[in-house]
N, C-alpha and C positions, 0 to 999 in steps of 0.2 A: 504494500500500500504506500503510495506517493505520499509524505507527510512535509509540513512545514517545517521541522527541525531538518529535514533531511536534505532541502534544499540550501544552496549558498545566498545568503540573504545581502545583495549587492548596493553598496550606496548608491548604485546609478538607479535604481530599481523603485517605484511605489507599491506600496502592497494594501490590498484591499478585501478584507472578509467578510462572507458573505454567511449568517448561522441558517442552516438549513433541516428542515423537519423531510424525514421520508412518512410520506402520508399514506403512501401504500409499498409493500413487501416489494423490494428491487433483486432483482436477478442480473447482476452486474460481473464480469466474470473475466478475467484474464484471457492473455491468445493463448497459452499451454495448458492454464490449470479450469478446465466450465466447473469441478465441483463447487469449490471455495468463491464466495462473493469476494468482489475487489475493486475497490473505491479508484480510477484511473483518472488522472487529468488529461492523459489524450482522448481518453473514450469520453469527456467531457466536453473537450474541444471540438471531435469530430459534430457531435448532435448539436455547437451552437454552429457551426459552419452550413450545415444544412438548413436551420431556421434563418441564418443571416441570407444564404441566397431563397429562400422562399417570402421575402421579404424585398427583393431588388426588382422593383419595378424601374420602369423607363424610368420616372421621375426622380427616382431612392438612387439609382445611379447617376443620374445629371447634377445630384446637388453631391454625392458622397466625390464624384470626380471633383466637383470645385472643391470640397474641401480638403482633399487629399493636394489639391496645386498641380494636379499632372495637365499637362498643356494637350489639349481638345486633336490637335494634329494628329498628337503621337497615338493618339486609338482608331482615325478616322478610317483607314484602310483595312483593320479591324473584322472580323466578325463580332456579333451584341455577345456570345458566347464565351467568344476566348479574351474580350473586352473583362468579363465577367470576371472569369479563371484570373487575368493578370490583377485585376482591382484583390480578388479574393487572397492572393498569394502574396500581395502588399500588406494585405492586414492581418493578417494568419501563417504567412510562412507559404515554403515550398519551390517548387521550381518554375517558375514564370518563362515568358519569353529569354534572350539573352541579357535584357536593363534590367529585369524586375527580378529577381530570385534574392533569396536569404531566411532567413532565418525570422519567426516572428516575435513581434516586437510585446507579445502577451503571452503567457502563461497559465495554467493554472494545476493547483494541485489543491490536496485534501490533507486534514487535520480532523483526527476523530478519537473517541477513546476506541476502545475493543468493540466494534459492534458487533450485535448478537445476531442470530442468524435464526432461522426455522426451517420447515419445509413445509411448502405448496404446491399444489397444482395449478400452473401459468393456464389451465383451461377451468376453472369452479366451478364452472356450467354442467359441466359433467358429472358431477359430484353426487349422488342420488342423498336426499336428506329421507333416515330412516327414523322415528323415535325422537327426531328434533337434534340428530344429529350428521350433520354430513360425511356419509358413508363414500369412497373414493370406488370409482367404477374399476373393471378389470381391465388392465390394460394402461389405465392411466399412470402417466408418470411423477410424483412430485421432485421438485429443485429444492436446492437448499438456497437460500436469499434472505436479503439483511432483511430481518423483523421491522415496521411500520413501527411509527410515533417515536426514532431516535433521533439525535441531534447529528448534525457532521457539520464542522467547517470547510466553504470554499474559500481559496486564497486565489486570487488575482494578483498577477507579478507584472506590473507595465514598465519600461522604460519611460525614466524621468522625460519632463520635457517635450511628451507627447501630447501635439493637439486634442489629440481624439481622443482624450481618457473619457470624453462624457459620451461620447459615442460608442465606446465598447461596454461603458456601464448599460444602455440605453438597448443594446443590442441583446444582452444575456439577460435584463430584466426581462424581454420578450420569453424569454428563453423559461423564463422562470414562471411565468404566466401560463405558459402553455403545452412547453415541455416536460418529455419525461426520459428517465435512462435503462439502458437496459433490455432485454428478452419480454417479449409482451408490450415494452412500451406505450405501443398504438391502442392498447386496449387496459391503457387504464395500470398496468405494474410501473414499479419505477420512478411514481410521480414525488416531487418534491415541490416544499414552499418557501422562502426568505420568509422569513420576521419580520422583514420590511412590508411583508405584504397582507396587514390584518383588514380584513374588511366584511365591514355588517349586514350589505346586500350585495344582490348578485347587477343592480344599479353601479353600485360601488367600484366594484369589480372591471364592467366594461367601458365605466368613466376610464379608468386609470388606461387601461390598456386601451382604448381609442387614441389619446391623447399619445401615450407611447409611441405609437403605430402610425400617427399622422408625425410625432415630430421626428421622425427616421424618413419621413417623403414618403406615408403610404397613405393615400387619403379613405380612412376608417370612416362609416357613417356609423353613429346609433342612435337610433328613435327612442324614448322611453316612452311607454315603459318593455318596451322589446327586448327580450333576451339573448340578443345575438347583433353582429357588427358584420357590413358586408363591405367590400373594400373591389375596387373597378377589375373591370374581367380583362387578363393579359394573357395576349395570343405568344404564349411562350410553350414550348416543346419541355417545361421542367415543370417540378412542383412548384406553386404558388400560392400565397396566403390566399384566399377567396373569401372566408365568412369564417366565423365563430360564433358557435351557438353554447349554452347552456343549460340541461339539460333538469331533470328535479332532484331535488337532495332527496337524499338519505341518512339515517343517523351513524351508518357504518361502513366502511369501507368495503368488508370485505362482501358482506350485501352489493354494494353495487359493483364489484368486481364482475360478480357472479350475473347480475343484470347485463353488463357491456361484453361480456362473453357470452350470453344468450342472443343478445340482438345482435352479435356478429354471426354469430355458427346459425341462428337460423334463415339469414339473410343470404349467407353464405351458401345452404344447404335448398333456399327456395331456387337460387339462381346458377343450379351448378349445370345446366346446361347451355348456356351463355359463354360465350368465348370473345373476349374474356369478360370472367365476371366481372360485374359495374363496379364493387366495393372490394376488389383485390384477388390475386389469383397467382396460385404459386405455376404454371404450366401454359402460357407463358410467364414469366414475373412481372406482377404485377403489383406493387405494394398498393396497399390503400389507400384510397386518399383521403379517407377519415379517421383523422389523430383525435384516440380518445386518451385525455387525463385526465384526475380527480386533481380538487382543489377543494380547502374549506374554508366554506366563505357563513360566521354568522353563525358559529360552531357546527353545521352539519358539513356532509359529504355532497359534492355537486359534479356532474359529470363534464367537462370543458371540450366541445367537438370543435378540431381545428378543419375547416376542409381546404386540402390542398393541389389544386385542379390545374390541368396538364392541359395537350392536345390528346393525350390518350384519354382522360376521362371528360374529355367533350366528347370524343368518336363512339365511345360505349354506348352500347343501346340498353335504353330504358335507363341509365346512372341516375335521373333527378331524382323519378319515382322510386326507387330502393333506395336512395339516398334519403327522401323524406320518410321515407317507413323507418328507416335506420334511427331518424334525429324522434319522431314521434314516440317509439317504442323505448327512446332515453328520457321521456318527459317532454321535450321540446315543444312550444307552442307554437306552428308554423301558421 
């Protein structure tokens, strides 16, 4: 486990901790060892790298180019793609074109005591409840994964002197809002909260994250008292942020674990003669493009659907309608 003593703590360096609750059981796991859970600052980096480019509309890159100072020239002959790749490889590391490669200029790693572990099944749905207790099917597998409601610290390692410190705060608070780590992620395991972010309605909630989300150049709309934010439709060939809905609490997590694995595996199971299915498909791969995570907002459990929409899930047939069956059968009021 990547720890904050174990790092060289550099005077050229800022560092910035972020206290973090896992709100639901994480199945987080090393490249050698899947039994043992394992808190990684790359495996952190890669899941904010994905929400940073699900987040780069035209506009998110016209203003993120001025602020970076790179002169408009140098991208113009360009593809929007590899335009992307060299922005992302500036701010995250990597091998860019021949000008842009190095090292990036952020970090992060974990600071935790021993955290405790259990075992689950990353599928609950399958679980038959016998006598009031949930009896585990044959066949089913459970993981061993860090136990919910513990504390971890993230550390943030920036070089001094960086413009953009309020912009990588700004980007991982997204991250924090909607993201989750780990095996299961999209449905709900893995989810974590900042401290920073206590809020008494699910109003509350997608105040904070509109404003977030417009001041990174993504124009979020939300109606109240509307549970969900929808943000302008981009004809891009990648995942992109599209809407966020919020689904109904529950007073437990692992209750609603067990819900967003029902309404997947039966959505899943109504449409498995579809090619490809509208809500994801391992033959050809096809992830989902509805990221479920749990957040508590107002002491319950509430379900956070990110939908993240392509040219592949505009091409799918029928995706809106299993799509709104999907968000309805999480509470959603469409």
């Amino acid at each position: 486990m990547s720890t904050f003593d174990e790092m060289f703590v550099a005077p050229s360096m800022l560092y910035k901790e972020y206290s973090l609750e896992l709100v639901t059981p994480m199945a987080l796991y090393g490249a050698t060892n899947q039994g043992v859970p394992e808190l990684r600052g790359s495996s952190f980096r890669g899941v904010l790298r994905y929400w940073w480019r699900a987040l780069q509309t035209e506009q998110a890159l016209k203003e993120l180019i001025d602020r970076l100072q790179i002169a408009q020239k140098t991208l113009v002959n360009q593809q929007r793609v590899e335009t992307l790749y060299n922005i992302e490889t500036i701010l995250f590391g990597g091998a860019g074109n021949e000008s842009i490669t190095g090292k990036s200029p952020v970090r992060y790693s974990w600071r935790s005591n021993e955290l405790q572990t259990s075992q689950h099944n990353p599928r609950p749905h399958r679980e038959s409840q016998e006598g009031g207790n949930f009896q585990r099917e044959k066949g089913q597998t459970k993981l061993n994964m860090f136990t919910e409601s513990q504390q971890a610290i993230l550390i943030q390692s920036l070089k001094k002197q960086n413009d953009l410190a309020g912009y990588y705060d700004d980007v991982l608070e997204v991250l924090l809002m909607l993201g989750s780590l780990g095996r299961r992620s999209r449905r709900g395991f893995g989810a974590i909260q900042w401290d920073g972010h206590s809020f008494d309605t699910v109003g509350d909630y997608l105040g904070r994250l509109s404003k977030l989300l417009n001041t990174l150049g993504n124009r979020a709309v939300h109606h109240e008292p509307a549970v969900c934010l929808h943000l302008p439709d981009q004809k891009e060939n990648r995942p992109m942020l599209k809407a966020v809905w919020l689904g109904s609490r529950m007073e437990d997590c692992h209750s609603l674990l067990r819900k967003i694995g029902k309404t997947s595996s039966d959505r899943r199971d109504f449409t498995q003669k579809k090619t490809p299915r509208p809500l994801g498909d391992a033959e050809p791969r096809f992830a989902s493009p509805l990221w479920v995570t749990v957040r508590k907002i107002g002491g319950g459990y509430y379900p956070v659907i990110s939908e993240l929409q392509s040219e592949v899930t505009r091409a799918a047939n029928e995706y809106v309608r299993e799509r709104n069956v999907f968000l309805q059968r999480l509470g959603v009021e469409l």
